[in-house]
NUZA-786629 format. One record per residue: residue in one letter; x negated, y, z of N, C-alpha, C in turn. Coordinates in steps of 0.2 Angstrom, whole numbers, plus 5000, padded with zeros to 4 digits. Example, Ala and Ser with C-alpha at 12.3 -4.5 7.8 and 13.67 -1.06 7.14 Angstrom:
<pts>
<pt residu="a" n_x="4934" n_y="4972" n_z="5039" ca_x="4938" ca_y="4978" ca_z="5039" c_x="4934" c_y="4984" c_z="5039"/>
<pt residu="s" n_x="4936" n_y="4989" n_z="5035" ca_x="4932" ca_y="4995" ca_z="5036" c_x="4936" c_y="5000" c_z="5039"/>
</pts>
This chain:
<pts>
<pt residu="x" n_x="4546" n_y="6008" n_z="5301" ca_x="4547" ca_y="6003" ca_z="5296" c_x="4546" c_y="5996" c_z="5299"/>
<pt residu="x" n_x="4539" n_y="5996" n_z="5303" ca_x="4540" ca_y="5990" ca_z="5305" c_x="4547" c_y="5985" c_z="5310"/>
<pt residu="x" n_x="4548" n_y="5989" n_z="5314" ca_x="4553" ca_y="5991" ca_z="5317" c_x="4561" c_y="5988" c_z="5314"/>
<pt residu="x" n_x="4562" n_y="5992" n_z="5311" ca_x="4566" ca_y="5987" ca_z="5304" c_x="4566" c_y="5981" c_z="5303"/>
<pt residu="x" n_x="4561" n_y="5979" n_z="5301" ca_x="4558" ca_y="5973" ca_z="5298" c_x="4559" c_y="5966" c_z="5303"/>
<pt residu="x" n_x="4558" n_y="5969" n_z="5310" ca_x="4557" ca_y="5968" ca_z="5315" c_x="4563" c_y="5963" c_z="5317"/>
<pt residu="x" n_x="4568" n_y="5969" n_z="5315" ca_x="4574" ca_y="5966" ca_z="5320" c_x="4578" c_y="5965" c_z="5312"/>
<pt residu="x" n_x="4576" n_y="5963" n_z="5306" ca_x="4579" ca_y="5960" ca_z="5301" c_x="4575" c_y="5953" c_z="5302"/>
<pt residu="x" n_x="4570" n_y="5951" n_z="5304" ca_x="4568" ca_y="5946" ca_z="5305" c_x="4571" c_y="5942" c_z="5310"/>
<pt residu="x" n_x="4573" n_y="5946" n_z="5314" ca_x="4579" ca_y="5942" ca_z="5321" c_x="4585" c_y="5940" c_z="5319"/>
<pt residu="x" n_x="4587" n_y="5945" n_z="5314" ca_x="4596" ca_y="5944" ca_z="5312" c_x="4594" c_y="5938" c_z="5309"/>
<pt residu="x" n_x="4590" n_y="5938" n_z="5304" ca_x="4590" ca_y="5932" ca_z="5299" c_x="4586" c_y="5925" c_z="5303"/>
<pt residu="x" n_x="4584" n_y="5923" n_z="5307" ca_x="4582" ca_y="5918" ca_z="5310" c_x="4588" c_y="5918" c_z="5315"/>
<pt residu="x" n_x="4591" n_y="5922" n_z="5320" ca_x="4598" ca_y="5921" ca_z="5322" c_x="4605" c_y="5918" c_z="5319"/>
<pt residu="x" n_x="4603" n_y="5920" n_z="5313" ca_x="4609" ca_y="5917" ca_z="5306" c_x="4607" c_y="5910" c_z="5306"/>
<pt residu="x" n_x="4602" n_y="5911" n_z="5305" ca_x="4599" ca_y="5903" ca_z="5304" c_x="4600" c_y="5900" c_z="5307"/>
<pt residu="x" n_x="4598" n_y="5899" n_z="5315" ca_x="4599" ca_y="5894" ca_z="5320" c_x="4607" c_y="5892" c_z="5321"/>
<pt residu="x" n_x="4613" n_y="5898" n_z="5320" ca_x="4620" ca_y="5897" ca_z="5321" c_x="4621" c_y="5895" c_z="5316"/>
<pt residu="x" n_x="4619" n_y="5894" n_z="5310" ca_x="4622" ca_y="5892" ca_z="5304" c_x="4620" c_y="5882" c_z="5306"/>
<pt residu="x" n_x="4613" n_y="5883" n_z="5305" ca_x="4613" ca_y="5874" ca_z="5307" c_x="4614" c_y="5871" c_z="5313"/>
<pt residu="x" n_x="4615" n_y="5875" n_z="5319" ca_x="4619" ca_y="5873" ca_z="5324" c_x="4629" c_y="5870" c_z="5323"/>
<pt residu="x" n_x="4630" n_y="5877" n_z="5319" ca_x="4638" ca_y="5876" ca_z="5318" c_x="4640" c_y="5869" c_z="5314"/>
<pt residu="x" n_x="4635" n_y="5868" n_z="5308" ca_x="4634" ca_y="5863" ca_z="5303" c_x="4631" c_y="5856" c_z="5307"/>
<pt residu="x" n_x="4628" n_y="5857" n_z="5309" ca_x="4627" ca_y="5852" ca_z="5313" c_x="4633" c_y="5848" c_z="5317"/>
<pt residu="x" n_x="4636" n_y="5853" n_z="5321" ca_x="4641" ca_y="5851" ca_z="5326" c_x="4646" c_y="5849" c_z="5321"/>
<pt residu="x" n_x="4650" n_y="5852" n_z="5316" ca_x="4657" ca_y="5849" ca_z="5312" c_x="4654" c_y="5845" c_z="5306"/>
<pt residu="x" n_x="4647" n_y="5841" n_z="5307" ca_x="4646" ca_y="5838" ca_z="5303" c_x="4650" c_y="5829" c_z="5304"/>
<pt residu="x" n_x="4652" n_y="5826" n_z="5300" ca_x="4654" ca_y="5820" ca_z="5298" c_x="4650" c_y="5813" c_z="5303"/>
<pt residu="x" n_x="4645" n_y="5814" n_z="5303" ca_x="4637" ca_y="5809" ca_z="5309" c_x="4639" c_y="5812" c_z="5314"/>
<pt residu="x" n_x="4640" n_y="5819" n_z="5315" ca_x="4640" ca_y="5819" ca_z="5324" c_x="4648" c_y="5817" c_z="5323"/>
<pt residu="x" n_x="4653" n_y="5820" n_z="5321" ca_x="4659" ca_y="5816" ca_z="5325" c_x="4659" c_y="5810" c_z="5326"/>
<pt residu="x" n_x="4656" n_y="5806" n_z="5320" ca_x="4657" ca_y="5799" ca_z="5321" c_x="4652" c_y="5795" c_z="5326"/>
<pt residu="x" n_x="4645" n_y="5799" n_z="5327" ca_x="4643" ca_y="5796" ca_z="5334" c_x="4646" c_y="5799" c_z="5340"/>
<pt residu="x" n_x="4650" n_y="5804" n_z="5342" ca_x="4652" ca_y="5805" ca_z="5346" c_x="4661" c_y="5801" c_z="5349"/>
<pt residu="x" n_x="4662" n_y="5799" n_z="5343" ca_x="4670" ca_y="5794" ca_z="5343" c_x="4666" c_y="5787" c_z="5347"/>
<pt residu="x" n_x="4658" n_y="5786" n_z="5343" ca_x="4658" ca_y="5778" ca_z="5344" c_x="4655" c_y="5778" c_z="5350"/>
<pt residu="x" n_x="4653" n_y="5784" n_z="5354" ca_x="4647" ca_y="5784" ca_z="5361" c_x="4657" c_y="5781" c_z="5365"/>
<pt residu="x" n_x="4662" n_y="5787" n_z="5362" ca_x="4668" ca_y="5787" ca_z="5371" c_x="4669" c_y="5782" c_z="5367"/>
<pt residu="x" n_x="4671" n_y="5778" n_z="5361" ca_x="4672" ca_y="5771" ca_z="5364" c_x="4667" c_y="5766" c_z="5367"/>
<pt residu="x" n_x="4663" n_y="5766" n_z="5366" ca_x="4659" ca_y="5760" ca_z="5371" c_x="4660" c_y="5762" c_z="5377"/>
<pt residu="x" n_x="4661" n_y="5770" n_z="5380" ca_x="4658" ca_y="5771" ca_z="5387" c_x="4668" c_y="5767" c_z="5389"/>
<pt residu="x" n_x="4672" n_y="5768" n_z="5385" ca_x="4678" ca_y="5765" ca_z="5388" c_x="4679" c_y="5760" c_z="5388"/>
<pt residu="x" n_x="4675" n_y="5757" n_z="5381" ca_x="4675" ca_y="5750" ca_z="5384" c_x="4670" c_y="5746" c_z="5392"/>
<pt residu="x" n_x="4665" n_y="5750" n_z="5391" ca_x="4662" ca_y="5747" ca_z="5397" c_x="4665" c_y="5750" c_z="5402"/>
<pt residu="x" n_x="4670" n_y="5754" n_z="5403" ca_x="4674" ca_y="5755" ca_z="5409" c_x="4678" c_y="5750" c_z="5411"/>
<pt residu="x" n_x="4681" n_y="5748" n_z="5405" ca_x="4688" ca_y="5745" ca_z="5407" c_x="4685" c_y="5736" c_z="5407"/>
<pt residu="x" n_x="4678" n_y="5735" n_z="5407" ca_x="4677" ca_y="5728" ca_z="5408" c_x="4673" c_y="5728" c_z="5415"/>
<pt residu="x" n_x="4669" n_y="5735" n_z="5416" ca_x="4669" ca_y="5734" ca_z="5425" c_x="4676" c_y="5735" c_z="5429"/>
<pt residu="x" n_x="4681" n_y="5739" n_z="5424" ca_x="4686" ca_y="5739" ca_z="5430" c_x="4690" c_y="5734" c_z="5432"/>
<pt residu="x" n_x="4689" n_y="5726" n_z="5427" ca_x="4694" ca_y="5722" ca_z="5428" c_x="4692" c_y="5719" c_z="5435"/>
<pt residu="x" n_x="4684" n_y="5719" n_z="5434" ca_x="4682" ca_y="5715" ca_z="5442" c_x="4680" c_y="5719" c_z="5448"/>
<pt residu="x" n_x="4686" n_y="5724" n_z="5449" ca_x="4686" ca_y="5729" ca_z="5457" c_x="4689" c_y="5725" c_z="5459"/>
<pt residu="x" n_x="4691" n_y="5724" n_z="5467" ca_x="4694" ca_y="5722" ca_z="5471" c_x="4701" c_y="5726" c_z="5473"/>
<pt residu="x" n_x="4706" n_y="5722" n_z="5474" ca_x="4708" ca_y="5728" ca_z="5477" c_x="4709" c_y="5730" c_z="5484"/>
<pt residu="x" n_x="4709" n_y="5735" n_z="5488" ca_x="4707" ca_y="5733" ca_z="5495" c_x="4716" c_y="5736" c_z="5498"/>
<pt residu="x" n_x="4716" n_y="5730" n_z="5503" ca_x="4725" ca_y="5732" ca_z="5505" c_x="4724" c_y="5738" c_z="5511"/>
<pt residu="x" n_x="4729" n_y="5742" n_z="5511" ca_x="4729" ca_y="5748" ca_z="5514" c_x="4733" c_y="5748" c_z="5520"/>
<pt residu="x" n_x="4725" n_y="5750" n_z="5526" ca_x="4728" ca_y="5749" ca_z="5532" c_x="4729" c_y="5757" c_z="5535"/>
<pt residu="x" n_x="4735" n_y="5760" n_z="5533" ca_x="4733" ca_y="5766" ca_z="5535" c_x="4740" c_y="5768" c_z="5537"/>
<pt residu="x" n_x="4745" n_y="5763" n_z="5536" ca_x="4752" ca_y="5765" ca_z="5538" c_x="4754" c_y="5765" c_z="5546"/>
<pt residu="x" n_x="4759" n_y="5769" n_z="5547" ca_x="4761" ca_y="5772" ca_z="5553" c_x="4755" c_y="5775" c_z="5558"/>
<pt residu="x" n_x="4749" n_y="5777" n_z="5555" ca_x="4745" ca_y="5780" ca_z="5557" c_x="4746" c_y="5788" c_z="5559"/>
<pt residu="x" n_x="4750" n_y="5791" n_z="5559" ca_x="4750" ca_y="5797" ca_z="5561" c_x="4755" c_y="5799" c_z="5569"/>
<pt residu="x" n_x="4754" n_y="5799" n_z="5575" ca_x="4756" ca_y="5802" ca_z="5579" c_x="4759" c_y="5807" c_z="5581"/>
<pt residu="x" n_x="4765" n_y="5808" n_z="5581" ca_x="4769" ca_y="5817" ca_z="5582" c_x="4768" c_y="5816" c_z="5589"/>
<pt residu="x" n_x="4770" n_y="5821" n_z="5591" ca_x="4769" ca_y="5825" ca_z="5596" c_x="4777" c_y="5827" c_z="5599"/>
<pt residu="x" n_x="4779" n_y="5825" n_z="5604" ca_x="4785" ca_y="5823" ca_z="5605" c_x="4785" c_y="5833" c_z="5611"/>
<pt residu="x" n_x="4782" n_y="5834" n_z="5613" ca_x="4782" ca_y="5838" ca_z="5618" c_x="4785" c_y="5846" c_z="5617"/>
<pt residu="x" n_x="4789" n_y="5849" n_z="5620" ca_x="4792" ca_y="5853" ca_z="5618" c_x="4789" c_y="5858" c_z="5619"/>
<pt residu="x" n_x="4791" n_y="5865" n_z="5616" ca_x="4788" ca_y="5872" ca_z="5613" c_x="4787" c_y="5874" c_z="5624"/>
<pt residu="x" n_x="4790" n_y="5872" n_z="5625" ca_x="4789" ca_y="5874" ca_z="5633" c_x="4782" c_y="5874" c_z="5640"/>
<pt residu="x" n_x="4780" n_y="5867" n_z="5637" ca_x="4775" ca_y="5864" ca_z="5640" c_x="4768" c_y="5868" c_z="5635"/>
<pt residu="x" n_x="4768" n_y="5869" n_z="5632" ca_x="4764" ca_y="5874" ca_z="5625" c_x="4762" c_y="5879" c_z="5631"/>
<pt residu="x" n_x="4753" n_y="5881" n_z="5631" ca_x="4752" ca_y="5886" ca_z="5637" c_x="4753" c_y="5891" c_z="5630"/>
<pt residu="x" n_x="4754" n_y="5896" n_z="5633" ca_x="4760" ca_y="5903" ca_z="5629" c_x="4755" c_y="5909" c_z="5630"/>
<pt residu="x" n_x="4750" n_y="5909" n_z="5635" ca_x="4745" ca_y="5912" ca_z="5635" c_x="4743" c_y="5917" c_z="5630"/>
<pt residu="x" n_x="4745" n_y="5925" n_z="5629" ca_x="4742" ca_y="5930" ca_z="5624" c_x="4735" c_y="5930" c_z="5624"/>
<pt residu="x" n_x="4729" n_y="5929" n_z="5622" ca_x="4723" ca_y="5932" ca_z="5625" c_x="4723" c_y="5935" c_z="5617"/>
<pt residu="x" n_x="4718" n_y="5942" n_z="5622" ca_x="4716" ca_y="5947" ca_z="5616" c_x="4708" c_y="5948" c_z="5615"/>
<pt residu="x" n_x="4707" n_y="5951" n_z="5608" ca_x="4700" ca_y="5949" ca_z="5604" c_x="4698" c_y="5951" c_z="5610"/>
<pt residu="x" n_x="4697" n_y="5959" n_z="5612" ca_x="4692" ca_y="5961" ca_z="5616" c_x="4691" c_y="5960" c_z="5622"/>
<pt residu="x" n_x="4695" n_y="5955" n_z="5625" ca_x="4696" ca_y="5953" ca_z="5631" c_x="4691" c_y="5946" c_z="5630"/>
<pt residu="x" n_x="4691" n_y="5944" n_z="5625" ca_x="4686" ca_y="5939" ca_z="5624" c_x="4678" c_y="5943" c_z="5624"/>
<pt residu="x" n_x="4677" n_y="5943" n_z="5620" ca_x="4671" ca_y="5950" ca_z="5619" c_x="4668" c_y="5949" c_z="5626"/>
<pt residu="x" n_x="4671" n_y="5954" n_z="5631" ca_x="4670" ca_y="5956" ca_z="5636" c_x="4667" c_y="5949" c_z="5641"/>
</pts>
């Protein structure tokens, strides 16, 4: 009997924590503190973002090919176990 009781105390304190949880969340206060927190955070984004610099990019014709043909390439098979060894 207790036992029952037990875990009817749980459902019902369970109920109750999702219920004021859910309520809480789709209430009318949190949306509206939650609209007014991302506009400030955007606005203090976009007023640090006017004073970044811009930094000019030195990174053209930086890559190197490799002009040497598949011939010069050592061809060499080596095997796992022959390393191993």
């Amino acid at each position: 009997m207790i036992r029952e009781i037990k875990y009817l105390f749980y459902l019902i304190v369970l109920t109750v924590f999702v219920y004021l949880v859910l309520n809480y969340y789709f209430s009318d206060y949190n949306e509206k503190k939650s609209y007014r927190n991302i506009s400030n955070f955007l606005d203090n984004l976009n007023s640090k973002n006017i004073n970044v610099p811009l930094i000019k990019s030195d990174t053209k014709n930086i890559i190197e090919y490799n002009d040497k043909s598949d011939e010069s390439i050592n061809t060499n098979q080596r095997k796992f176990w022959e390393l191993v060894e």
